[in-house]
MARBA-3410 file (N, C-alpha, C, O; in Angstrom, 1 decimal):
145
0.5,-6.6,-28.3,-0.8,-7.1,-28.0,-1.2,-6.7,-26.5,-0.5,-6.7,-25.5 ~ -2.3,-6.4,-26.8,-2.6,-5.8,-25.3,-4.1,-6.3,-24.4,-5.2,-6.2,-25.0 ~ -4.0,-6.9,-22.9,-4.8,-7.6,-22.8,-6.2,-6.6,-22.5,-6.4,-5.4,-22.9 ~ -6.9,-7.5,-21.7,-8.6,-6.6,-21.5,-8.3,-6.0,-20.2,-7.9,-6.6,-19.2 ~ -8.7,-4.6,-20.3,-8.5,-3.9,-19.6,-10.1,-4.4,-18.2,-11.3,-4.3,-18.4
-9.5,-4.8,-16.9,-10.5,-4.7,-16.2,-10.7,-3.8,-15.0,-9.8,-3.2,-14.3 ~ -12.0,-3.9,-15.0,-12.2,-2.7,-14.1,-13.2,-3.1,-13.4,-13.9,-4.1,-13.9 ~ -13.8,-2.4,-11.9,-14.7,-2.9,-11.0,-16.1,-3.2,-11.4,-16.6,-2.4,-12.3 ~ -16.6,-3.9,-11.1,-18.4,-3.9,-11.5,-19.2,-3.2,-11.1,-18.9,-2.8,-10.0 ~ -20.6,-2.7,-11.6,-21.3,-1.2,-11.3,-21.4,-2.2,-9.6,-20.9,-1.6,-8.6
-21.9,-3.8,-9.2,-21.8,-4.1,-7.9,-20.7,-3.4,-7.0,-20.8,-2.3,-6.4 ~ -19.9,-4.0,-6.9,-18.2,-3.3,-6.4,-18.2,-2.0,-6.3,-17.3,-1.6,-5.5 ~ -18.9,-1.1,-6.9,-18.7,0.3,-6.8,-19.4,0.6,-5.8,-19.2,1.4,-4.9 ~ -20.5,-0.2,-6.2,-21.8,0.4,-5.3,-21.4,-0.1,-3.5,-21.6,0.7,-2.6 ~ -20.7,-1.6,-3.5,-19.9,-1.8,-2.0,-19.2,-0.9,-2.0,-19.6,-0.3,-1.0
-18.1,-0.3,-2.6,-17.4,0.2,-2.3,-17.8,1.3,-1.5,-17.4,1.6,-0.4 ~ -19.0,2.2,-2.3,-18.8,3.2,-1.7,-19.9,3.5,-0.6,-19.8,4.5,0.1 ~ -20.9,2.6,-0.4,-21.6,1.8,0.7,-20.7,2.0,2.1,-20.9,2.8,3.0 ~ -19.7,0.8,1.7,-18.7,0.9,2.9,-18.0,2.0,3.5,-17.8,2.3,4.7 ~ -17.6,2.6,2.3,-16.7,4.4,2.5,-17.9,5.1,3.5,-17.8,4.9,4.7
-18.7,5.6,3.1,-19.3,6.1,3.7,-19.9,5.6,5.0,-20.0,6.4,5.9 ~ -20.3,4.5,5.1,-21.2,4.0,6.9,-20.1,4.2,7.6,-20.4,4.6,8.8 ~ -18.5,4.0,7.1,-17.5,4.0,7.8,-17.4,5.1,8.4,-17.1,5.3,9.6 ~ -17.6,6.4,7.2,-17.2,7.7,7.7,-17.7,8.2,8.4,-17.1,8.8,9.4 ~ -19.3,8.2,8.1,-20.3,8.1,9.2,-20.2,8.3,10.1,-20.4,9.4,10.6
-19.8,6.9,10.8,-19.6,6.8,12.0,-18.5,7.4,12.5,-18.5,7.7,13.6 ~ -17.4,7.6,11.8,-16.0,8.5,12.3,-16.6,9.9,12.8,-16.6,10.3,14.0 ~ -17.1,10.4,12.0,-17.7,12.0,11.4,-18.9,12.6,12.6,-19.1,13.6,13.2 ~ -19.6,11.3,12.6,-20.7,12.5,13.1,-20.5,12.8,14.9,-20.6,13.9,15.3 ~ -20.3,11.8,15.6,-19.5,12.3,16.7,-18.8,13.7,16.8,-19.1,14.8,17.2
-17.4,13.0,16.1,-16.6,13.9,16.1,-16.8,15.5,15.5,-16.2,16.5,15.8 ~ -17.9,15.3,14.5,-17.8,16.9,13.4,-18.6,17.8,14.7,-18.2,19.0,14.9 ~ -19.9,17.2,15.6,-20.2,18.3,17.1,-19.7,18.4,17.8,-20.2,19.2,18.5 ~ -18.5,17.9,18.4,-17.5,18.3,19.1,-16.5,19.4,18.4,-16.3,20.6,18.5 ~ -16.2,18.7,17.8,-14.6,19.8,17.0,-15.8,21.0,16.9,-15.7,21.9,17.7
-16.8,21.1,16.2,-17.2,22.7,15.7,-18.3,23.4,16.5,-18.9,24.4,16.2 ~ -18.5,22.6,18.0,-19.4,23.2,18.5,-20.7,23.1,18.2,-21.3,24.1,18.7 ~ -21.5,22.2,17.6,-22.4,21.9,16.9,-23.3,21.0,17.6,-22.9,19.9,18.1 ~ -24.5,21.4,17.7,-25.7,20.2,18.6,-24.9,18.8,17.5,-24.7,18.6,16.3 ~ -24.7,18.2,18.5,-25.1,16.6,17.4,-25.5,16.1,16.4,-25.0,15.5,15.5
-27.2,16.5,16.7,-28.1,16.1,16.1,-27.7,17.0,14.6,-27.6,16.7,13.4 ~ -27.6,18.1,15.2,-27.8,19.0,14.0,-26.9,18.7,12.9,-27.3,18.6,11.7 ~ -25.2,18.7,13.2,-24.4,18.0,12.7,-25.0,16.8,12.2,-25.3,16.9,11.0 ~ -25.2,15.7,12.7,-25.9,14.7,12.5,-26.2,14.6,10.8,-25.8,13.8,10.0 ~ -27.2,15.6,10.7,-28.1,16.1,9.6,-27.3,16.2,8.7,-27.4,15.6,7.6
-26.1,17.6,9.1,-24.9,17.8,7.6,-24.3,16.4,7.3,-24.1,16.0,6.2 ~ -23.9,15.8,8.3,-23.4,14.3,8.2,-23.7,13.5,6.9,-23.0,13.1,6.0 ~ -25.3,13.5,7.1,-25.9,12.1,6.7,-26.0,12.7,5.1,-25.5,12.2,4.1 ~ -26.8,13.9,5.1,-26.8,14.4,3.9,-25.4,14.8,3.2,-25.4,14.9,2.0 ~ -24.5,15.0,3.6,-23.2,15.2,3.1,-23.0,13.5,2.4,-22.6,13.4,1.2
-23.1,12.4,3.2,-22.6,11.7,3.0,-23.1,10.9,1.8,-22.5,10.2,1.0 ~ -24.9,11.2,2.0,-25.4,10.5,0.8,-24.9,11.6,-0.7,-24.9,11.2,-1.9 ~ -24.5,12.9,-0.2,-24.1,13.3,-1.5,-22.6,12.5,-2.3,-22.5,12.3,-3.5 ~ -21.8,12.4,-1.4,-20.9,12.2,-1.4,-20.9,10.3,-1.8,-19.9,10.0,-2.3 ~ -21.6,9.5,-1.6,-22.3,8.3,-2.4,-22.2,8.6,-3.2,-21.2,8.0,-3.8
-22.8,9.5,-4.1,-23.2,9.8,-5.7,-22.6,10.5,-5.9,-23.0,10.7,-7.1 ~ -21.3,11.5,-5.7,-20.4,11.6,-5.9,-19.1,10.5,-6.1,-18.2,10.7,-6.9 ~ -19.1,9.7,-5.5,-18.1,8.7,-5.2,-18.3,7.9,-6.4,-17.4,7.7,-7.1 ~ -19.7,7.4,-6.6,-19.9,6.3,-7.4,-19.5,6.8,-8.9,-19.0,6.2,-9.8 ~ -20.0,8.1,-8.9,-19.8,8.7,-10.7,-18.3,9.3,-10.9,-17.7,9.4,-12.0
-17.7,9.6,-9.7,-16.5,10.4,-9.8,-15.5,9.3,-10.2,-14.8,9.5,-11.2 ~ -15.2,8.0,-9.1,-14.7,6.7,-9.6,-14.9,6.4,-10.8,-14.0,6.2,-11.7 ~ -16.4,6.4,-11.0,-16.6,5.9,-12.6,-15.7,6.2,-13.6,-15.1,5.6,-14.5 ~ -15.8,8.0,-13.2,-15.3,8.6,-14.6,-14.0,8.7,-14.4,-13.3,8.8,-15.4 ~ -13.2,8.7,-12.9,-11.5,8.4,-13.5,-11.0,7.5,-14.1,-10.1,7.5,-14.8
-11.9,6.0,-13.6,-11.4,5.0,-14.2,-11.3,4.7,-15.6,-10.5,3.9,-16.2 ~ -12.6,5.5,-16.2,-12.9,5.7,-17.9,-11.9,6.9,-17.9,-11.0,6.5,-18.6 ~ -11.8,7.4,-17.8,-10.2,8.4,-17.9,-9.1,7.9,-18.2,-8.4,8.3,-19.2 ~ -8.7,6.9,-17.1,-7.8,6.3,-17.1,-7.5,5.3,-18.4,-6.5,5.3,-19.1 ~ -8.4,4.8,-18.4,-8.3,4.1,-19.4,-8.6,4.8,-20.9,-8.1,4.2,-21.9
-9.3,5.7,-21.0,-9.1,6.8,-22.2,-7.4,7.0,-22.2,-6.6,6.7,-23.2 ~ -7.3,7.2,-21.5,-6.0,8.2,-21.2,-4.8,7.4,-21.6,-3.7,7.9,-21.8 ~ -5.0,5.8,-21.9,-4.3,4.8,-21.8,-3.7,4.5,-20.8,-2.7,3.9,-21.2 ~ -3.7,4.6,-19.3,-2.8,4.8,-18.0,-3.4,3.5,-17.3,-4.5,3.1,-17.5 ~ -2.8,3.1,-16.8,-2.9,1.3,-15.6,-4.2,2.0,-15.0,-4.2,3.2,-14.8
-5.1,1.3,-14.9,-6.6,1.0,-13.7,-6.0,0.8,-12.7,-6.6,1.4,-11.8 ~ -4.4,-0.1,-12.3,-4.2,0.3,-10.8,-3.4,1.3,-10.6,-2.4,1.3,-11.3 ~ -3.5,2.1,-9.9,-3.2,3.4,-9.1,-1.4,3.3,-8.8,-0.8,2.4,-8.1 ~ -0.8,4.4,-9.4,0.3,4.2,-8.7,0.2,5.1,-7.3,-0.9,5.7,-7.1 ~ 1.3,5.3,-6.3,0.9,6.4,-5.4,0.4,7.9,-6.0,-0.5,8.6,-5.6
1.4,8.1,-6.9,0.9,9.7,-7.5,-0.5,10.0,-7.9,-1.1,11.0,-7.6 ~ -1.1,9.0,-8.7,-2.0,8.7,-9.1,-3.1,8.8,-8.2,-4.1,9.6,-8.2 ~ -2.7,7.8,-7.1,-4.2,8.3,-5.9,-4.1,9.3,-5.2,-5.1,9.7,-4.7 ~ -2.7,10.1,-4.7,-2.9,11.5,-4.8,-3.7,12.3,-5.4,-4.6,13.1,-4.9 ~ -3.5,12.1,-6.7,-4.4,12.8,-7.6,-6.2,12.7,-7.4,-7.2,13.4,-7.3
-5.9,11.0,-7.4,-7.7,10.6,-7.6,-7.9,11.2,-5.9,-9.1,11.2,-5.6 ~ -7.5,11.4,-5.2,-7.5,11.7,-4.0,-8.1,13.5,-3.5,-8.8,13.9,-2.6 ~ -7.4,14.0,-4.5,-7.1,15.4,-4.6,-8.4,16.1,-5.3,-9.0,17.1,-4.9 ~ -8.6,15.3,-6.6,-9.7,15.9,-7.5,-11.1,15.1,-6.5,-12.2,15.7,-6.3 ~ -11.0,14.2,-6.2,-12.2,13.8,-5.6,-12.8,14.6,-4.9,-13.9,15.1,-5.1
-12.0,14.9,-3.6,-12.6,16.1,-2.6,-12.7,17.4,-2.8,-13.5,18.0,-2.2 ~ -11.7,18.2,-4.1,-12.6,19.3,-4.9,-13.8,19.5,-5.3,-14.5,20.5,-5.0 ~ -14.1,18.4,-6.0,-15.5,18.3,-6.6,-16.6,18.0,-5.5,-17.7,18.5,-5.7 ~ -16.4,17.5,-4.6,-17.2,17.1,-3.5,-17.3,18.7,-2.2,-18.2,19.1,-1.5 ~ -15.7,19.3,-2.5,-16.5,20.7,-2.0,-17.0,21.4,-2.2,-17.5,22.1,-1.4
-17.0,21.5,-3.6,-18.2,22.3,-4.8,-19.5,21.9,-4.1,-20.4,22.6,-3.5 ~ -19.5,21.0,-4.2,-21.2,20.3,-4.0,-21.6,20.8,-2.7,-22.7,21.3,-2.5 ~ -20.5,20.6,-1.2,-21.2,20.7,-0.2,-21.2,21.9,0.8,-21.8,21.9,1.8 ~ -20.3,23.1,0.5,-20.2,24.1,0.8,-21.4,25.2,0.5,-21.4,26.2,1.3 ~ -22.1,25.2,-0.4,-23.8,25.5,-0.3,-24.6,24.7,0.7,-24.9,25.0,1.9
-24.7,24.1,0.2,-25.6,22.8,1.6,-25.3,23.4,3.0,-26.1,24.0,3.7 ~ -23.8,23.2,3.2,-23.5,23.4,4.9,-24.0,25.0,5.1,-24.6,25.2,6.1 ~ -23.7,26.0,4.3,-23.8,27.5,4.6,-25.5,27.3,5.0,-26.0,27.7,6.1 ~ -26.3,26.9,4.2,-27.4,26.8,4.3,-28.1,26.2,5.3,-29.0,26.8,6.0 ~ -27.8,25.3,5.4,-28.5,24.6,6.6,-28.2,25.1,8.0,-29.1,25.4,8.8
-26.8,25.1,8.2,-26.5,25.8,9.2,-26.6,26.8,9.7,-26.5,27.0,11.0 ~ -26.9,28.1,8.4,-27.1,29.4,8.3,-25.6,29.8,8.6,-25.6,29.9,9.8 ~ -24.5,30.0,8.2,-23.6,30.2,8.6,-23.3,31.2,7.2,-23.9,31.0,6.1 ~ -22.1,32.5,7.5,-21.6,32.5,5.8,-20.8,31.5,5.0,-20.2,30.6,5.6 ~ -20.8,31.8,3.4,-20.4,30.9,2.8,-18.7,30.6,3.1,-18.2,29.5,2.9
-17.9,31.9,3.6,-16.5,31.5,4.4,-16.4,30.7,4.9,-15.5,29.8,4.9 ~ -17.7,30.8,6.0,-17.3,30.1,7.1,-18.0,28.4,7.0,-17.5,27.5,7.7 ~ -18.8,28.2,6.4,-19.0,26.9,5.6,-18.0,26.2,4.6,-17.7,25.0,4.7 ~ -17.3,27.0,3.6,-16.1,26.8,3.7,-15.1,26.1,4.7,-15.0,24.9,4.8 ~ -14.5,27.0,5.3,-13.6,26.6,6.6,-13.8,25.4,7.0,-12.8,24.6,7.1
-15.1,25.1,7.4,-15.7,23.9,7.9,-15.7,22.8,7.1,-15.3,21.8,7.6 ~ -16.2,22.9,5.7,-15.6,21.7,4.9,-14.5,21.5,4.3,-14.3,20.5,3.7 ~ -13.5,22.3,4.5,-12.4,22.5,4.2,-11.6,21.5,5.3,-10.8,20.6,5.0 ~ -12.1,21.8,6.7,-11.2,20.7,7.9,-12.0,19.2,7.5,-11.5,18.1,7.6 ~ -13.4,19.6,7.1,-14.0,17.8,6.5,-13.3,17.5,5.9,-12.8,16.4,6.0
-12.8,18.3,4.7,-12.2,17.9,3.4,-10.5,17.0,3.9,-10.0,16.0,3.5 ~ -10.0,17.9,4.7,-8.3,17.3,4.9,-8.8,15.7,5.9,-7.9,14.9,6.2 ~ -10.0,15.5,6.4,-10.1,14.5,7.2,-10.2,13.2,6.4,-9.7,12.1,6.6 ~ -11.1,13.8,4.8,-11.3,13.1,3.9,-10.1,12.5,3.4,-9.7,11.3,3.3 ~ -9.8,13.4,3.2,-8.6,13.4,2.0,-7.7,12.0,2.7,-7.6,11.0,2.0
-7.2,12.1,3.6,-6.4,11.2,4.3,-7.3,9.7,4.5,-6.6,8.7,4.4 ~ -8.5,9.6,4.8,-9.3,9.1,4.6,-9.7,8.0,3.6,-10.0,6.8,3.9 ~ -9.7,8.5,2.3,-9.9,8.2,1.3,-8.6,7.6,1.2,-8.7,6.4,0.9 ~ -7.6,7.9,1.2,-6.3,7.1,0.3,-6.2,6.3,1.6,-5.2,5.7,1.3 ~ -6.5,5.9,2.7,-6.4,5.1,3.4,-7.5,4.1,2.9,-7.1,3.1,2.2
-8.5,4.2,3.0,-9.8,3.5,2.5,-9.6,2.8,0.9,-9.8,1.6,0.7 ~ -9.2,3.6,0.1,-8.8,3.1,-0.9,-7.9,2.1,-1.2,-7.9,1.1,-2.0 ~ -7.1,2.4,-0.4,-5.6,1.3,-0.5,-6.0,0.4,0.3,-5.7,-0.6,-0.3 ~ -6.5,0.1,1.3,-6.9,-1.1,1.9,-8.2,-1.7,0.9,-8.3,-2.9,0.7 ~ -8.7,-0.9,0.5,-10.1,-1.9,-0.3,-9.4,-2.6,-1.6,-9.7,-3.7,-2.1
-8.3,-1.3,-2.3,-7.8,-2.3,-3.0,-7.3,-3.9,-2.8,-7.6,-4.9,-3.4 ~ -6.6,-3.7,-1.9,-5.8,-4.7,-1.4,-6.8,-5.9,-1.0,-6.5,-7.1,-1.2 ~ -8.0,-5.4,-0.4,-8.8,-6.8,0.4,-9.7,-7.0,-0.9,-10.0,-8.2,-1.0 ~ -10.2,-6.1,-2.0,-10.9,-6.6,-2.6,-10.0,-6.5,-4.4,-10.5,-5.8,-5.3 ~ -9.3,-7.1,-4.5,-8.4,-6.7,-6.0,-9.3,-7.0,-7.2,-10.2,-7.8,-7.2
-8.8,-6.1,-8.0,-9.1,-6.2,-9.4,-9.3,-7.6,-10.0,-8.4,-8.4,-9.7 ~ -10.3,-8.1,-10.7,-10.3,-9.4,-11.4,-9.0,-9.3,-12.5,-8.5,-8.3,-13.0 ~ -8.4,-11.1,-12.5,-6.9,-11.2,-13.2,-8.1,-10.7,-15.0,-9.2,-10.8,-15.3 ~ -7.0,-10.2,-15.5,-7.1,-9.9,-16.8,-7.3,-10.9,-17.4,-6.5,-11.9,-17.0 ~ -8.0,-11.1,-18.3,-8.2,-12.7,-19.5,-7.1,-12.7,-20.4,-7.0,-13.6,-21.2
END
């Protein structure tokens, strides 16, 4: 017999990824015109639009591992391998999306836009499974019925 599988509320998602992002925000936009030599402001710009992509990325990408996971028949909570993984594929798909944007905006080539979200991406990456594991922990899953 197997109980009800629970999982976050479209609310909860929407904090969740609310929080990820103002958080990063504020990590990011400082820091990304310094490290790359970049007006602020300008950075600023890739920031904010990166991040609202990365919102709607977050919100559908969660969505659909979690309905994965549970397709898949696999625990909703994460073992470590596991958020490696959700860790790993997240920021793939998220450099798909913003490695046009940055070449563009910045006028840079697509390499070197690349490159650049590539060092976003490893900042992410570490990021996210930090962010995750603490949100788990402060905000847990409802007990199963």
């Amino acid at each position: 017999m197997t109980g009800k599988v629970q999982m976050r509320t479209p609310r909860d998602r929407v904090r969740h990824a609310v929080l990820f992002e103002l958080i990063a925000l504020g990590l990011v936009a400082p820091l990304g015109g310094l490290v790359f030599g970049i007006e602020v402001a300008q950075f600023g710009v890739v920031a904010l639009v990166s991040t609202t992509l990365a919102m709607l990325w977050n919100y559908a990408y969660n969505l659909g591992f979690d309905h994965a996971l549970v397709w898949l028949r696999l625990p909703v909570r994460k073992t470590l391998a596991l958020r490696i993984l959700h860790a790993l594929l997240f920021e793939a798909g998220l450099l798909l999306l913003l490695v046009p944007f940055i070449a563009w905006y910045l006028a840079v080539p697509l390499g070197q836009a690349f490159l650049m979200d590539l060092s976003l991406a490893g900042f992410y990456l570490v990021y996210a499974f930090v962010f995750n594991w603490l949100y788990d922990l402060a905000v847990p899953l409802p007990a199963a019925d």
